[in-house]
N, C-alpha and C positions, 0 to 999 in steps of 0.2 A: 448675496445681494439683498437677503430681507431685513440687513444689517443696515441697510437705507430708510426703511420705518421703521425706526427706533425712538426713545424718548426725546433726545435730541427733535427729529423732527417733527413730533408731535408739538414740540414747542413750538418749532417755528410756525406750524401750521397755526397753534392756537395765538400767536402774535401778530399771524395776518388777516387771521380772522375779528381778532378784537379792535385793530385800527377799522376793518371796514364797518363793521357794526358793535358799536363798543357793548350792547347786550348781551352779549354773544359769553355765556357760562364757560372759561376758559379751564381752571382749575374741577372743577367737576367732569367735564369734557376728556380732560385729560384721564381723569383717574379710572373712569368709564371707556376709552380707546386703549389704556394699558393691562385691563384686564383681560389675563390670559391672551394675550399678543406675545409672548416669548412662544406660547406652542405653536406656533402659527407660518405656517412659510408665505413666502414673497406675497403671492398672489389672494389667498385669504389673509394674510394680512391686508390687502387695499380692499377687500369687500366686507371684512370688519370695522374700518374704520370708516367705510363710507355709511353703514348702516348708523352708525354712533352716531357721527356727524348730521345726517338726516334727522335725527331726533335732536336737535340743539339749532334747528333752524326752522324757520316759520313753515307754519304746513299750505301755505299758498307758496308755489313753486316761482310763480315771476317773480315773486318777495323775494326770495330766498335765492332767486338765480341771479339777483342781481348783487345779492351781498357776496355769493361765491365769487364772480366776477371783481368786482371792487379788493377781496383779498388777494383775487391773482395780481393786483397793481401792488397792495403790499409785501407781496411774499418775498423772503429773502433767500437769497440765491444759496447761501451757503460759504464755503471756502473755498477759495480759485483753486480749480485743481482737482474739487474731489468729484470723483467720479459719479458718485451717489447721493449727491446735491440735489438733482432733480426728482429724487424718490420721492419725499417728502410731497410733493405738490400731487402726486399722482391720484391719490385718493380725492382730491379737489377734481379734478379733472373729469375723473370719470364716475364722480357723482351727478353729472351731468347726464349723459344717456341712461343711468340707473331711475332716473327718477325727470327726465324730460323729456321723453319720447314723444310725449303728444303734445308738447308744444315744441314742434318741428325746426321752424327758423329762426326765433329767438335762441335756441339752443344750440344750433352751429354757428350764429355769429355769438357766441359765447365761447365757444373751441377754438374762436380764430383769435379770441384776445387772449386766452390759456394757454396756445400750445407752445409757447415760447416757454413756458417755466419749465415742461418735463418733455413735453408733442403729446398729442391729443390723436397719436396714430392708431390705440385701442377704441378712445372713445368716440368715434367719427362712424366707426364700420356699423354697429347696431343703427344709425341713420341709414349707411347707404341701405343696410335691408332690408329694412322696413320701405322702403323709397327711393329706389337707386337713381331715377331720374330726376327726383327732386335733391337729393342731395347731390348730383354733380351737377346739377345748375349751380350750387354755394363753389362746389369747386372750382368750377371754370372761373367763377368771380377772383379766383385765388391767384390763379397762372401768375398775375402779373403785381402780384404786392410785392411793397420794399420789402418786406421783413422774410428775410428767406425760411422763417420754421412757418412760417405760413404756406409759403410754395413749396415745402416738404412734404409737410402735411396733405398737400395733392397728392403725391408719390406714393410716400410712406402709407398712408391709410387706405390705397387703394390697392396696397397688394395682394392680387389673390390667395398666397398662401403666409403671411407674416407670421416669423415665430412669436408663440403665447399670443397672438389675435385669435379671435373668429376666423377660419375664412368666409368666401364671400364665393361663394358656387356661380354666381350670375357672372362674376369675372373668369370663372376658371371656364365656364362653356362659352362668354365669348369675352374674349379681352380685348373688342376691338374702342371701346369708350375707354379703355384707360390708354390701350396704345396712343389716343389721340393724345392725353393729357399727357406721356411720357413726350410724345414727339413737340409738345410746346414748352418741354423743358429740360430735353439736351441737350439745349446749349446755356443752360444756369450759369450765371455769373459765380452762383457756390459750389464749391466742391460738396458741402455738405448735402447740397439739394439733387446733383449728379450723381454723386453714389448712392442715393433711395433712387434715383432712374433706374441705374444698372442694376439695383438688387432687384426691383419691379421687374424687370426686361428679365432676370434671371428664373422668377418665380413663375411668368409667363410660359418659357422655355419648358418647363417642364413637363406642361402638359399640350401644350402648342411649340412643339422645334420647327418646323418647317414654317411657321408664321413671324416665329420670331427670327430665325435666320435671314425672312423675306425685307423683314422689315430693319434689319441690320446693313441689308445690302442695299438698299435705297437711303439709309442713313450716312452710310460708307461715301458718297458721292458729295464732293467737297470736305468734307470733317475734317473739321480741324483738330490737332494733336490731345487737344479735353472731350472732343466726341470719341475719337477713336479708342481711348481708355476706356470710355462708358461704353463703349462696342463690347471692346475685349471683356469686359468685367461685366456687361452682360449677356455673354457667350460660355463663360467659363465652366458652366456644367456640362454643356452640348461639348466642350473644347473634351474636356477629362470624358466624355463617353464615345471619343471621336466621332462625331457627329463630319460626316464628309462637308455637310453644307456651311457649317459653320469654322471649320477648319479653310474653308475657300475663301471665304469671306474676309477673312484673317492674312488670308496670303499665306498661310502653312501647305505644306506639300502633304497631299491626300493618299499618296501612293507612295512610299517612299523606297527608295531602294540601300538597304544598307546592310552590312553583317552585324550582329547583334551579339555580345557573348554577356551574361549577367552573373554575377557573384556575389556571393553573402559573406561576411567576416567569419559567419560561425554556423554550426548546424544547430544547435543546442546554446540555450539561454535561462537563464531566471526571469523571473515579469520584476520588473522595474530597469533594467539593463539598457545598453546601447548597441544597435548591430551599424557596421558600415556596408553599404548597399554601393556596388560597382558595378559599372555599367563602360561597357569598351565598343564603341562604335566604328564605324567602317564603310563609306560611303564606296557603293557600286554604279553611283550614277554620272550622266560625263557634263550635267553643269550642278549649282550649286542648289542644293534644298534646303531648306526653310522647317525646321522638323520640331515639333512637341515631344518630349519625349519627359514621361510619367511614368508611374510604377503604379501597383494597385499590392496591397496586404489585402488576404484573405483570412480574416481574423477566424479564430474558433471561438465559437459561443455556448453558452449550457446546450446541455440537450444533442449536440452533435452535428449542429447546424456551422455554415461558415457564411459571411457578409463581407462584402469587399468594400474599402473606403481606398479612393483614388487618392495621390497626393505629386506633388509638382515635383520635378527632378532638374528639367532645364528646357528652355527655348534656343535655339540657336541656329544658327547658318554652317552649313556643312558643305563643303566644296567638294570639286571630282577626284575621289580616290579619301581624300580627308577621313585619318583617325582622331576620335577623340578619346577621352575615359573621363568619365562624371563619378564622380562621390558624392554618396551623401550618407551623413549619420541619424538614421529613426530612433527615434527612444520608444519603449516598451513600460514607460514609467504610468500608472494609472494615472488619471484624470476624471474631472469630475464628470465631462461627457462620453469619456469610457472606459471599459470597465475591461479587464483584458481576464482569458481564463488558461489554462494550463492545457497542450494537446499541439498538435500539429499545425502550423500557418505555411501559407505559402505568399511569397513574392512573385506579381508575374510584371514583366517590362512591358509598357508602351509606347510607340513609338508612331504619330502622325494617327493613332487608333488602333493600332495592329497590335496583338500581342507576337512578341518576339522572344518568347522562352519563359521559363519558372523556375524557380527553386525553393524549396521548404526548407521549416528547420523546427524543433520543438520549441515551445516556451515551455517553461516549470517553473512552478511554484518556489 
């Protein structure tokens, strides 16, 4: 992804800077933000270029905040399609909290005309804590704008634990200021604005289940078919930790009664391989259950240590006496957010929460 500040957008950035203030040293600018930017990953890339940037703008900050502004109306979007079109603007974005904090509300209605070109979900949070109160008075003003990365940006910048954010501790001890802000906008007309709810409702969850489970079941009550996705999807960690309260919620069976037999394709593997994971079910109950059922891999890590990451196997309705058998195929293939090592793993089945058996098998190298 730091393949999104690259020279390419360094242009564009210096093209929208030179239409808002055509004094604006574009070709100098640049040669000064390319230096030593290839050693640089994602994130100090954008605290490099925002430091550059800062020295190429007036040192009175309203001056200056207003021409950043003006080039977010120029900035160009990019190519339809590419995913990292919006990198480029981000160093614009959050040279704003780097160097506006003490001029408080000039500076957030400034994030509200930015956050369309990348979201202004980073640069928002250094407001709320410095001044949580003042800054969700700007948000509350947001609820209800046409422009749905504005009503995002209520969501999105308010979650207590956003990956590569800040968190924000005042929401993780009490989430009930943003539960409000969730609850004036789950029923967004965007999907886009609904799944930052349920990621919110999710980050919530983690450290508040019973609050957020509370507040799922008084959401449950009329929800229509787009609320109830934002339920589920923001239930889904409490769902994979069977969380009884939010399996109820759900309408999933909390007790379930079934036989359970689990099977591996193979005991012994290479790391990059594929195993088939079966699962043969067997309902003992005399009406129909409603059952989660997941697996958990208990990965081996250096050191001798093991970490369990849950992953989905099927939903489904099981009637009295009803067998089924589920497959699925896991790969073992590395990835860039995991790193697999050689040694003993175990698979164990879930089923409505329960574990219902295990089986190991080696990975090697």
């Amino acid at each position: 992804m730091k393949d999104g500040l690259d020279e390419p957008a360094l242009d564009r950035l210096v093209e929208a800077m030179i239409l808002s203030w055509p004094a604006f040293d574009g070709p100098r600018f640049k040669r000064e933000a390319l230096s030593g930017l290839d050693d640089l990953e994602l994130k100090d890339r954008v605290r490099h270029i925002i430091a550059v940037l800062n020295r190429f703008l007036p040192e009175d900050y309203p001056s200056a905040l207003k021409i950043v502004v003006r080039a977010g109306g120029h900035f160009p979007r990019g190519r339809p399609g590419d995913a990292l079109a919006g990198f480029a603007a981000w160093p614009l974005i959050d040279w704003v909290p780097e160097h506006g904090l003490n001029h408080f509300d000039p500076s957030l209605k400034a994030l509200k005309k930015l956050t369309s070109l990348f979201s202004a979900e980073f640069a928002v949070r250094p407001f709320l804590l410095q001044d949580a109160d003042r800054a969700l008075g700007h948000l509350r003003g947001w609820l209800d704008d046409p422009d749905e990365h504005v009503r995002r940006l209520v969501s999105e910048g308010t979650r207590p634990r956003l990956p590569w954010g800040c968190q924000l501790p005042m929401f993780r001890d009490d989430p009930g200021p943003v539960i409000e802000l969730l609850t004036r906008l789950r029923d967004d007309p965007a999907e886009y604005v609904r799944r930052s709810v349920a990621n919110n409702l999710n980050d919530i969850a983690k450290d508040h289940p019973a609050e957020v489970v509370r507040v799922c079941r008084v959401w449950m009550k009329g929800a229509s078919d787009q609320r109830r996705w934002v339920i589920r999807h923001g239930l889904r960690t409490l769902v994979k930790q069977g969380d009884k309260g939010a399996l109820k919620v759900l309408g999933y069976t909390t007790d379930p009664k079934v036989e359970a037999q689990l099977e591996l394709s193979t005991k012994s593997m290479k790391i990059g391989g594929d195993m088939i994971i079966e699962v043969d079910l067997v309902s003992t109950a005399r009406r129909t259950q409603k059952l989660v059922v997941d697996y958990v891999v208990h990965h081996q890590r250096a050191g001798g240590k093991t970490t369990p990451k849950v992953f989905k196997l099927r939903t489904l309705d099981l009637g009295p006496g009803e067998s089924v058998i589920l497959q699925k195929k896991h790969s073992f293939a590395p990835r860039t957010v995991r790193r697999y090592y050689p040694g003993k793993h175990t698979v164990e089945l879930m089923v409505g929460g329960r574990s219902l058996g295990r089986r190991s098998f080696t990975l090697t190298d």
